[in-house]
C-alpha positions in Angstrom: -29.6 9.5 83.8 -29.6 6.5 86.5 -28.1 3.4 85.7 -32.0 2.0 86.0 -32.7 3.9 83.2 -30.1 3.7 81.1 -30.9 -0.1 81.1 -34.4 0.5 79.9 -33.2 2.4 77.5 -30.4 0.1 75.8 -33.2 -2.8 76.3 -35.6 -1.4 74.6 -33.4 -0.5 71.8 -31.6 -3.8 71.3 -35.4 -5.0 71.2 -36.5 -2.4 68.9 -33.8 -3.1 66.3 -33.9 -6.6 66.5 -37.8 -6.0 65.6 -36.7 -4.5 62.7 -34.2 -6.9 61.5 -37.3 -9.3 61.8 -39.4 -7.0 59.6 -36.7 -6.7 57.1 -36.2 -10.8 56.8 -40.3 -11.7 56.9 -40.3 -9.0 54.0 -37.9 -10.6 51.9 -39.0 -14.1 52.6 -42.5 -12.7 51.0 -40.3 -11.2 48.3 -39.0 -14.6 47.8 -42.2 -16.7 48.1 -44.7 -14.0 46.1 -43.2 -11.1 44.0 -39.8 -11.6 43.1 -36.7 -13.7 42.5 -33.1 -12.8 44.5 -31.6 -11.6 40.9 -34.2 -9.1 40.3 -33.5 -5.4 41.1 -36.7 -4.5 43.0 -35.3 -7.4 45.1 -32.1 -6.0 45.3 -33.1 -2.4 46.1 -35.4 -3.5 48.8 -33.0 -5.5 49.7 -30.1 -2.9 49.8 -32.6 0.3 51.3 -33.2 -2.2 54.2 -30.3 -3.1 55.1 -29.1 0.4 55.4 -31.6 1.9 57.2 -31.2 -0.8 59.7 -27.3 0.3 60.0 -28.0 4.0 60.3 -30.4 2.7 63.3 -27.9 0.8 64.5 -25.0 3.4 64.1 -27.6 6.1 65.4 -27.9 3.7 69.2 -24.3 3.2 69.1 -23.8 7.1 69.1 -26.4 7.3 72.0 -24.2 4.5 74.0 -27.4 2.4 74.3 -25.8 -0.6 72.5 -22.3 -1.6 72.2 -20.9 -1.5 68.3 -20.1 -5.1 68.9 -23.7 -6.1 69.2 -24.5 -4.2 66.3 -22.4 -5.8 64.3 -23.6 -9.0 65.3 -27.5 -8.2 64.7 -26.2 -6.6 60.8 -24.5 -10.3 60.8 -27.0 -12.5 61.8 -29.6 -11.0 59.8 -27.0 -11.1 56.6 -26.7 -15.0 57.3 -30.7 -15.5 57.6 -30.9 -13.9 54.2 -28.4 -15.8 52.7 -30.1 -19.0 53.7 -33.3 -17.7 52.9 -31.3 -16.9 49.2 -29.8 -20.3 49.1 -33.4 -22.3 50.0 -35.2 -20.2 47.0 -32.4 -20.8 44.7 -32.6 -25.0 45.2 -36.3 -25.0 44.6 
């Protein structure tokens, strides 16, 4: 594979798997706002599913060298800070 393409490829999976860290947050926030509250289990298990699918994702582009673990870890820990402060907002209402 040429280096051109190998940098599509890595792009376009950062991009996609930042997408999906986006999905999961928007669909707890609507969790939050509509259905549930953060100590509920359907929260919890949504909650818990998402997150791990987005790690095998991320584990799964790691493997395939088109991100670094590094920047994996980063994405897993920016999204778990978003959703902490989206936790913390809900629970001083």
């Amino acid at each position: 594979m040429d280096t051109k393409s190998k940098q599509s490829y890595q792009q376009k999976a950062v991009e996609q798997l930042k997408a999906d860290a986006e999905k999961i947050a928007k669909l707890i926030k609507v969790q939050m706002d509509h259905l549930t509250i953060p100590q509920c289990p359907l929260y919890e298990e949504v909650l818990d599913t998402q997150m791990f699918g987005l790690s095998k994702e991320i584990d799964f582009a790691v493997k395939l060298g088109l991100i670094e673990r590094v920047e994996g870890k980063l994405l897993l820990s920016t999204l778990e800070k978003e959703l902490s402060l989206l936790h913390d907002a809900y629970t001083e209402k």
